[in-house]
C-alpha positions, 0 to 999 in steps of 0.5 A: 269704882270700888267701895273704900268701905268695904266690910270684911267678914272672916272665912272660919266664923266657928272661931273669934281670931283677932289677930288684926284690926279688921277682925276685931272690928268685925268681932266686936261689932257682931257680938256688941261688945268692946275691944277689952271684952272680946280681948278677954273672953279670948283669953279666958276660953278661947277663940270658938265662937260659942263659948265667947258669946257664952263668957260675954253673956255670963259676964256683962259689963260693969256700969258704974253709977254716975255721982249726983251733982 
């Protein structure tokens, strides 16, 4: 029987296309990110590999303090 799950891993990892759900799955979950972090390192530099993990590590996320109750 084959395995539903069964993780999907691009053939060109030099490049960070993520032009379906699977990619992006795969992306965000091998560079810890979200979605809209990956989305926009994409379009801020490009698709190579290297220079997204350079945005993504040069542009952390904003966290935003939680107000006291």
């Amino acid at each position: 029987m084959k395995d539903p799950i069964q993780r999907r891993i691009p053939h060109d990892l030099t490049q960070v296309i993520i032009n379906e759900h699977w990619q992006i799955t795969y992306w965000t979950l091998t560079l810890q990110t979200t979605q809209e972090r990956l989305t926009r390192a994409v379009r801020e530099v490009g698709s190579n590999t290297e220079l997204i993990r350079t945005w993504l590590r040069d542009h952390p996320p904003i966290i935003t303090p939680k107000p006291m109750i």
